[in-house]
Structures are given as C-alpha cells and as structure tokens.
DONUGU-437861 format. One record per residue (C-alpha): residue in three letters; residue number from 1; x, y, z. Coordinates in Angstrom, 3 decimals, always signed. Layout:
<rs>
   code   pos         c1         c2         c3
    Ala   NUM          X          Y          Z
...
</rs>
This chain:
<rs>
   code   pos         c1         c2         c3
    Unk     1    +15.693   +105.648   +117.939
    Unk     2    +17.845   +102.906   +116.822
    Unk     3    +19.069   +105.452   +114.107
    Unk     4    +20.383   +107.788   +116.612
    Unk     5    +21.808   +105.379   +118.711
    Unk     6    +23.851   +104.319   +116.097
    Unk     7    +24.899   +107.391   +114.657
    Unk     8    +26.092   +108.429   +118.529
    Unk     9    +28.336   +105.078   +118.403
    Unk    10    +29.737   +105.810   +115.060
    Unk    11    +30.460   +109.566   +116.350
    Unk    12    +31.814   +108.277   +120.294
    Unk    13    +34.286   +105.922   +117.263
    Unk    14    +35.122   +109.158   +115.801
    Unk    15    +36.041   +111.037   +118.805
    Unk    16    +38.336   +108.194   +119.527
    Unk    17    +39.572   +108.601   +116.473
    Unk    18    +40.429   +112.521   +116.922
    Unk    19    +42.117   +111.785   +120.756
    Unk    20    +44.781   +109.382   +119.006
    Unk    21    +45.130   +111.554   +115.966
    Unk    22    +46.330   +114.465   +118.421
    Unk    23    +49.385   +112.121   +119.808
    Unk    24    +51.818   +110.342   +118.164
    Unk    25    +50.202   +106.965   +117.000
    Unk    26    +48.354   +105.790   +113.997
    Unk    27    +44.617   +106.843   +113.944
    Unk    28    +44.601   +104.474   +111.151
    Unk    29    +44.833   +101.590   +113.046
    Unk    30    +42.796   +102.797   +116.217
    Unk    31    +40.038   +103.077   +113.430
    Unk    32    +40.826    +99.197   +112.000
    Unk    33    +40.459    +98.261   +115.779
    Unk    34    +37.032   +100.393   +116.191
    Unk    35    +35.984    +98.579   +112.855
    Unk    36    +35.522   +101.768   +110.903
    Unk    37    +38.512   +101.742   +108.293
    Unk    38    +36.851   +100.702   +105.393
    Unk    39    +33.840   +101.914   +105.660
    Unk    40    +35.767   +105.459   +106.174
    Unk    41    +38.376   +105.329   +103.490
    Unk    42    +35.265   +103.838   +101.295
    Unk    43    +33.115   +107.168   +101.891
    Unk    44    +36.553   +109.156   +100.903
    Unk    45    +36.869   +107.638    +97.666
    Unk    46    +33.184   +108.294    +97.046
    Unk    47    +33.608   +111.776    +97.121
    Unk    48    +34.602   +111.679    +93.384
    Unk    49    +33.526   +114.490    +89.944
    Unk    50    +30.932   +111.879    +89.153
    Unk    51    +29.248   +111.703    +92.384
    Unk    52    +29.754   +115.610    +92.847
    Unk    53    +27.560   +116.057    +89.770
    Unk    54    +24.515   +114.629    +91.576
    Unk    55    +25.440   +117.512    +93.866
    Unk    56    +25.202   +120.093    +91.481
    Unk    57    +21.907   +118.669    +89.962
    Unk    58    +20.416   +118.872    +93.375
    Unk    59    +20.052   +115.422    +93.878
    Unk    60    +21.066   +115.595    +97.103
    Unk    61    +19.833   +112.254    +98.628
    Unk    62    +22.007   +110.406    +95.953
    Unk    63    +24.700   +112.122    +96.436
    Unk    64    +24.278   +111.573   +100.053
    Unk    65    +23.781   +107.691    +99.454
    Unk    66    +26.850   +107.168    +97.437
    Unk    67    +28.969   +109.031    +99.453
    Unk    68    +27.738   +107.498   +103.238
    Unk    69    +27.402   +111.259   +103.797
    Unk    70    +25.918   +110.768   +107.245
    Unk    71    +28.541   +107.934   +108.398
    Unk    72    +31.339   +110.401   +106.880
    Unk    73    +29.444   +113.997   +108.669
    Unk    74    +29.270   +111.849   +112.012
    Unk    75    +32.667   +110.448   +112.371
    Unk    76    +34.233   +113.679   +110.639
    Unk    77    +32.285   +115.645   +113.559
    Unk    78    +33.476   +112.837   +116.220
    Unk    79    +37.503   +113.584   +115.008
    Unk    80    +37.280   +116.909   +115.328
    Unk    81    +35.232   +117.198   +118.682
    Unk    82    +38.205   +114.302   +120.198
    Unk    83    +40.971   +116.403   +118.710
    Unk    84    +39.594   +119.448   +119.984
    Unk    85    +39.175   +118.176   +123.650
    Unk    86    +42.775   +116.339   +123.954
    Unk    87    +44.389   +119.238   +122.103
    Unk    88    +43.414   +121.397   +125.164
    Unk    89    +44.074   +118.919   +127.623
    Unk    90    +47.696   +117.831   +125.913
    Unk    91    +48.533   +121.960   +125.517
    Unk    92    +48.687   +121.970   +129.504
    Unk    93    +50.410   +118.903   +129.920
    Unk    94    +53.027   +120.048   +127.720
    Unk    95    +53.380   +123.089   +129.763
    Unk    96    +53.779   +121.562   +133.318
    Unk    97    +55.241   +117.767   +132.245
    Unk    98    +57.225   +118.101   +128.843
    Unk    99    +59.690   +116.177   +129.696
    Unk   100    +57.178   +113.211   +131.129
    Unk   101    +55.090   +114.186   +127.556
    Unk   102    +58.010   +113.259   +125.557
    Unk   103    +58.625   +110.147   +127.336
    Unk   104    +55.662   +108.751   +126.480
    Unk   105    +55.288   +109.890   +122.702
    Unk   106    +59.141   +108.182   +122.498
    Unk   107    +57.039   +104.838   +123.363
    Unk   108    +54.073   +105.271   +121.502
    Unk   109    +56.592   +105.772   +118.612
    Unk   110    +58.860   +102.974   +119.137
    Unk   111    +55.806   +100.318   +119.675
    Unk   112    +54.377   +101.571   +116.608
    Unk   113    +57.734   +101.087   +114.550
    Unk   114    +57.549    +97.802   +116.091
    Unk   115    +54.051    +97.319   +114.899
    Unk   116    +54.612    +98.467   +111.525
    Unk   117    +57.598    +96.251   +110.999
    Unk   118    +55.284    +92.977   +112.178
    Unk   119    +53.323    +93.477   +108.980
    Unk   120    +56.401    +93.217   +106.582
    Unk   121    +55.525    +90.126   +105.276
    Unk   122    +59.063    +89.737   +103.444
    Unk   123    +62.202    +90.694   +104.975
    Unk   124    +64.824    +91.155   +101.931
    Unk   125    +68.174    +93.001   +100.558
    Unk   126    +65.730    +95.803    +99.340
    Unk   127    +63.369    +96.378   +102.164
    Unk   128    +66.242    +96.187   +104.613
    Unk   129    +68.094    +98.907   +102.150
    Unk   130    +64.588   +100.972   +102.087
    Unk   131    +64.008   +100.951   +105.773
    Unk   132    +67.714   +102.509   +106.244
    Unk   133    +67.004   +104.577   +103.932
    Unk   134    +64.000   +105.907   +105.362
    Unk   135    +65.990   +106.199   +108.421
    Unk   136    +68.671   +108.055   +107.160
    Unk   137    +66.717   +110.700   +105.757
    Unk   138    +64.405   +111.578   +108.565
    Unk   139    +67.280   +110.948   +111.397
    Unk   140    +69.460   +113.719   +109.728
    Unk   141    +66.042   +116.118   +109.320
    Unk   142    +65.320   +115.205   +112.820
    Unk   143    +69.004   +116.518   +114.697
    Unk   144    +68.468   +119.549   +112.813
    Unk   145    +66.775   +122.728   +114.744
    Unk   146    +64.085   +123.812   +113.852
    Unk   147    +62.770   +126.417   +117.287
    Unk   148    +60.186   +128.577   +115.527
    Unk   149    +56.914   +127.297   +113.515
    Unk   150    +56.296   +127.755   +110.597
    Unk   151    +52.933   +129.129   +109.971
    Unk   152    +53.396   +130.455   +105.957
    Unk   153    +49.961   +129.391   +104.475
    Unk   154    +51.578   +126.688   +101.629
    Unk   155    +53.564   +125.368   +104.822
    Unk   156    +50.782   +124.894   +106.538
    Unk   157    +48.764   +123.225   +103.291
    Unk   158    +52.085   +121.344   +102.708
    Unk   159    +51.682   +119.949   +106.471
    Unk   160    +47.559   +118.775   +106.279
    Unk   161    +48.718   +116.685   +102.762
    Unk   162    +51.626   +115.026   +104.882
    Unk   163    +49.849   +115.408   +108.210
    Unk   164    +46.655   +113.624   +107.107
    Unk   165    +48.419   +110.348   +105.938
    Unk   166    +48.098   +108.916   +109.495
    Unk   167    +44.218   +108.687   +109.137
    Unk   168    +44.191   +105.913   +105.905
    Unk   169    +47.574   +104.567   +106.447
    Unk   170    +47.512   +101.941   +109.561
    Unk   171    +50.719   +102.449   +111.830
    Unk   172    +52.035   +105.778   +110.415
    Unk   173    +51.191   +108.996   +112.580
    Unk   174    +50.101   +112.097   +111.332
    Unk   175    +50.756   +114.112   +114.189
    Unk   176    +54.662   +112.076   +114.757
    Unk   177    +55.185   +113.796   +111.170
    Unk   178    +53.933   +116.738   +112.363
    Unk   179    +56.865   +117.123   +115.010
    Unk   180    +59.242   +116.127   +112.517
    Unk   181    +57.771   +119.351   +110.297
    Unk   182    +58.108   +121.441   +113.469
    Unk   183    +54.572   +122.293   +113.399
    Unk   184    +52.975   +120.195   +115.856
    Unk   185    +52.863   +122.704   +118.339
    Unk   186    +51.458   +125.207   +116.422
    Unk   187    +48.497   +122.977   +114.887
    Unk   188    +47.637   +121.016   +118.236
    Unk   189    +48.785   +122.892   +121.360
    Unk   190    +47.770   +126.349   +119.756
    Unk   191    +45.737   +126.717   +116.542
    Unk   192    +43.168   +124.081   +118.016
    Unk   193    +42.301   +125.658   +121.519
    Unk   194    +42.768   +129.016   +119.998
    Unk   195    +39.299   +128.387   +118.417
    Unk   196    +37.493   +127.881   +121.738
    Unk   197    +38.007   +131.626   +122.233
    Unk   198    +36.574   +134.482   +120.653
    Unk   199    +39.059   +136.446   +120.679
    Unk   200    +41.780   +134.135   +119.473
    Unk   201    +39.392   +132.514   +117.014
    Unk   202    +41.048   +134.488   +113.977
    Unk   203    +44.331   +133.290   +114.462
    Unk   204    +43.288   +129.658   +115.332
    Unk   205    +41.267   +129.862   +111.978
    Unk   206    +44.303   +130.948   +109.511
    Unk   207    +46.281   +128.250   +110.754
    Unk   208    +43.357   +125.409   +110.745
    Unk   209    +42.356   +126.521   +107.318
    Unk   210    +45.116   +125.723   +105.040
    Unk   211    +45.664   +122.768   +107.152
    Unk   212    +42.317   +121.124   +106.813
    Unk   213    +42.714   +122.184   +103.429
    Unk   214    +45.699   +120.069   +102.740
    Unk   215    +44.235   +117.149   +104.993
    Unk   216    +41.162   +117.294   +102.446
    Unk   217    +43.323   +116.968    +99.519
    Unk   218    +45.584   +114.261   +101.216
    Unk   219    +42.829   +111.822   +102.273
    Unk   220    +41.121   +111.759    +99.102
    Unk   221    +44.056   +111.155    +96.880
    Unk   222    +45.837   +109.381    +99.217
    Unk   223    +43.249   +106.701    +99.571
    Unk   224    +43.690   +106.254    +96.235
    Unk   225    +47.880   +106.138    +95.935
    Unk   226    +47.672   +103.879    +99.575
    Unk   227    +45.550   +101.243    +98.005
    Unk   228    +48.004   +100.969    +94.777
    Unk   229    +51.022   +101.184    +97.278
    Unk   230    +49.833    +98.913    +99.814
    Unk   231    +48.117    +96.500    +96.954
    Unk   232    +51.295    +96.122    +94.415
    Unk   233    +54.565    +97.454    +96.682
    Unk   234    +53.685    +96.524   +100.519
    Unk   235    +56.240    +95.515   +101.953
    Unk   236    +58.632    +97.915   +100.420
    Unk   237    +56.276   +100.739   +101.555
    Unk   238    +55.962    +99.488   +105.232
    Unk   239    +59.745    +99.008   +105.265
    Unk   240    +60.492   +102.724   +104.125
    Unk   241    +57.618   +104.140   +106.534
    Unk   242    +59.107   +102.097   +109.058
    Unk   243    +62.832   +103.630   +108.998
    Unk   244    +60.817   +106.783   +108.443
    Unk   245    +59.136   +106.310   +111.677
    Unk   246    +62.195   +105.092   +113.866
    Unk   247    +64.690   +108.239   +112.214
    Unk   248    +62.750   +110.863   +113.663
    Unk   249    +63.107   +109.807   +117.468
    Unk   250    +65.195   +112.851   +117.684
    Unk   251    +62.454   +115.060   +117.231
    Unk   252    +60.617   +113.938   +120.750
    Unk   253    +64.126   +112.910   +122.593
    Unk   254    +63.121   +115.539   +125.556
    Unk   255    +66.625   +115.708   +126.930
    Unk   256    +68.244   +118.257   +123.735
    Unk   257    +68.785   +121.668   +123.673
    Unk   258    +69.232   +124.045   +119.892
    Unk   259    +72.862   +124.797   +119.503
    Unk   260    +73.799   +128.539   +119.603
    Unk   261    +73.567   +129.191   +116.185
    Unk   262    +70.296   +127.562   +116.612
    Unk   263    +70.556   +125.332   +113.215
    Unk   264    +71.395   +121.847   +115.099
    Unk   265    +70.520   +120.211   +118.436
    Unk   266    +73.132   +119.584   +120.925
    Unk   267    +71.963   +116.131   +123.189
    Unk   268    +72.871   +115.552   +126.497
    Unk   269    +71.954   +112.120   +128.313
    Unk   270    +69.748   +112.373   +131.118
    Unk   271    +70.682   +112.573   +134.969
    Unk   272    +70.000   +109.541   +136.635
    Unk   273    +67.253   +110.768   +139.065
    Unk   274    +63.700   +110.624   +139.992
    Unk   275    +62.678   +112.371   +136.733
    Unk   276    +64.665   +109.714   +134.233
    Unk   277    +62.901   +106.674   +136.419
    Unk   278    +59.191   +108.439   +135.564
    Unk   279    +59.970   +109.141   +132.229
    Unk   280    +60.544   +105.304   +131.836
    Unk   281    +57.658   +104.637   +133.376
    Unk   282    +55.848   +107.107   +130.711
    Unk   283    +57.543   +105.635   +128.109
    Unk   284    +56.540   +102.171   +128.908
    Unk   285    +53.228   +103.263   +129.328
    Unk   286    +53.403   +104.308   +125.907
    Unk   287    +54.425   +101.273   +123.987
    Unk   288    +51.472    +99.433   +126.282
    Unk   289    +48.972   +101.637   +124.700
    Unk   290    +49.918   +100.637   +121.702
    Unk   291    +50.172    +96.929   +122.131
    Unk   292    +46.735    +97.227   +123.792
    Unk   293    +45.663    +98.692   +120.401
    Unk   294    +47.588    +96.033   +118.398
    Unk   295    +45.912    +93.085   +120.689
    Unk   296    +42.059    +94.723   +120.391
    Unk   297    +42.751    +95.389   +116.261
    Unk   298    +44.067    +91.605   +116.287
    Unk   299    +40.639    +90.839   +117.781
    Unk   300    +38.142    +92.313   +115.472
    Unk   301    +40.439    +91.160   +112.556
    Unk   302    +39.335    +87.424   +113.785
    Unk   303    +35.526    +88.525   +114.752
    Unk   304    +35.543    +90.074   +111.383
    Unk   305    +37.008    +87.079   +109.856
    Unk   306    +34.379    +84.671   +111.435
    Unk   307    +31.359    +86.919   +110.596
    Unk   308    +32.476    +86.113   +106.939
    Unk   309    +32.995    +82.393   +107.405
    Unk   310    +29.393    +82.346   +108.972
    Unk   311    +27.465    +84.090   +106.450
    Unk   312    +29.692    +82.660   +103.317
    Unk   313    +28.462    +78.997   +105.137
    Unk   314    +24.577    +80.150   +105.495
    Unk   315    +24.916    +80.907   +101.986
</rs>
C-alpha cells in the first residue's frame, strides 16, 4: 500500500511537471521545487549501452534497478498525462483569449529571465558580452515571420532535441523555444489533443513521433553536456541562456501582425483600453507564478539542506 501511494505522489509530481512543460516556464525548476530533479536526470543518465546490455540478457530486474525504471515509467507517465490535459485546455484558451494568453506567457518569460539571471554568480565583461549576444541572435530570429508550421519530420526531430532542454536545464523553457521555432502550436495546441481522437490520431502521431524522438535523444545527452556546462562554464552558460530567453519576447508580443510579404512582423503598440489593462493583469499574474515557484524551490533547497546537516550530525 505504501508502494502505491508513493508511486501516485511521484506520478501527481509528474503531471505537474507536464502542465508547466506545456507553457512557457522551466519544468526544470518546477521539478527542483517538487524535489524530483536529481533523482530524474539521475535515471536519464542510467539509461546507458552498459546498462542496456542487462536488457538484452534478460535481466530485466537489474536493468530495472539501475535505471529507477519505475520512478522514471511513473513520472514519464505523469508528464505526459499533465501535458496532455493542459494542452487541451490551453488549445481553447488560445482560441477565445490570445491576446490575454500572450500576456501572461510575456510574464512567465520575463520572471524567468529574471530568475535565471539571479543565479549568475559572476557578473563580468564576458558574461555581459554573452548575454547580448544571446540576445541579439534570438531578438533578430524572433521579428522575423514565420505564419505556417513546420511539420517536415527532421524539423520536427530538430525541435524535441531543442524542445526537451527545458526538462534538465532549471529556468530555460522548452516550450518558450518552441514559439521561437514556430512550432509550438503545432506540437501543443494540435498534435497533442489530436491524439484524444480516433480519427485525428494519425496525424497527432506523425507529429509526436519525431518529436519525442528528438526529446529522447536530447535528455539523455543533454544531461550529460548540462552537467559539464553547468559544472566548468556556469555562469557564462546562464548568461547566454539568459539573453537567449529575454531576445525572443517578440515571438509572444500579442499586439504584431506578418508584414505583406509575410517574411517580417510589423508591431503596433496597444490601444489603451479595457483589453491592455487585463493583459497587465495577465502578465503580472505571470511573473507571480513564477516567483511563487522561485520562493517554494528556495524552500526545499533549505529543507534539503537541513536533512543533510541532520543526518551528516547523527553520523
């Protein structure tokens, strides 16, 4: 009983996990705050040749116990049961509120640049040059057009490698590079709730596929490239992820329109009415999620951080 207790909480964790992966903030840190990073980045790496062979010897229950197979089948099954559910949800709200949509992504991103930016540890000549930099590079990608999806297969596999970077890297959004792809749409607002109908099924599949395939690849070798980047060149990474967060604003400014060759956007400021005040609001709303977040993940840093000063004292 106390078995399938816990494996409910780990998959409830994991469904939180999928609801924040669908929007624009960091399912990397939600997942520090539900005290689940490690342990899931930790399963990732496991899934390594040398563990595979235990596989392919059938020796499954080793396999299973080097891996955390049933923490990683759990919370795996909690993400996409979370993403499935707000992608459905989010596809309708899109449709009747864009504009009040967009207003709060533009705070979710903005606290999380913000967030990223407080764990800089050194502010120098180079990170400052990096972080413009990685502004400079996704602000000009953002202004440019880009109307119609893409759904070409290597696109798509292209998109999982990139997309998937949210779920080990703390404060960096999978689905905020997604927009700046073009493809968010497409993945979340269609391809997802496509599957929840036979008839649709097909098409929600061929896009899914090469996506998840790409978000396979990316998490395990990521996990591997984020510990060497965030171990030996931190600060220079957050500073360039930062700027690369912060240049792509563009992409959810709601009040744009594509220019008539349809290769730029052409921005208009917003009329100062009823709609502007509650897209403030949203927007506000936004950047208080993610300070909420930032606050609870502060939190179980410190009860971590006492658990360990406890049992290193017992000791």
């Amino acid at each position: 009983m106390l078995n399938l207790w816990l494996s409910i909480k780990v998959f409830i964790k994991g469904m939180i996990m999928g609801v924040v992966n669908v929007f624009p903030i960091s399912s990397g840190t939600i997942s520090l705050v539900l005290g689940v990073f490690e342990r899931f980045v930790n399963s990732i790496k496991a899934l390594t040749y040398k563990n595979f062979r235990y596989l392919r010897k059938g020796h499954f229950r080793e396999f299973a116990r080097r891996t955390d197979l049933k923490f990683l089948a759990t919370i795996l099954l909690g993400i996409l049961a979370g993403m499935l559910l707000t992608a459905i949800f989010l596809k309708q709200t899109l449709k009747s509120y864009e504009v009040y949509t967009w207003s709060f992504f533009i705070g979710l991103i903005l606290a999380s640049v913000v967030y990223v930016m407080k764990m800089i540890e050194k502010v120098n000549a180079r990170n400052i040059l990096l972080l413009l930099a990685g502004f400079a590079i996704s602000f000009l990608l953002s202004i440019k057009s880009n109307p119609y999806s893409n759904d070409n297969f290597f696109y798509l596999f292209l998109c999982g490698i990139i997309g998937a970077t949210g779920m080990v890297v703390p404060g960096v959004s999978g689905s905020h590079l997604m927009l700046l792809m073009g493809n968010y749409e497409l993945i979340v607002t269609e391809a997802i709730p496509a599957m929840t109908h036979i008839e649709t099924i097909g098409r929600g599949f061929s896009i899914l596929f090469p996506f998840a395939l790409g978000a396979v690849v990316s998490i395990v070798s990521f996990s591997y490239l984020l510990s060497w980047l965030m171990r030996d060149y931190r600060n220079a990474t957050l500073s360039v992820l930062a700027g690369f967060m912060l240049g792509s604003l563009p992409v959810v400014y709601p009040w744009k329109t594509p220019s008539e060759d349809m290769m730029n956007y052409v921005f208009h400021l917003p009329e100062m009415n009823l709609e502007f005040l509650v897209s403030v609001v949203m927007a506000a709303l936004g950047a208080f999620t993610v300070y909420v977040l930032e606050v609870m993940a502060k939190h179980t840093a410190r009860k971590q951080a006492e658990r360990l000063t406890s049992s290193s004292h017992s000791h």
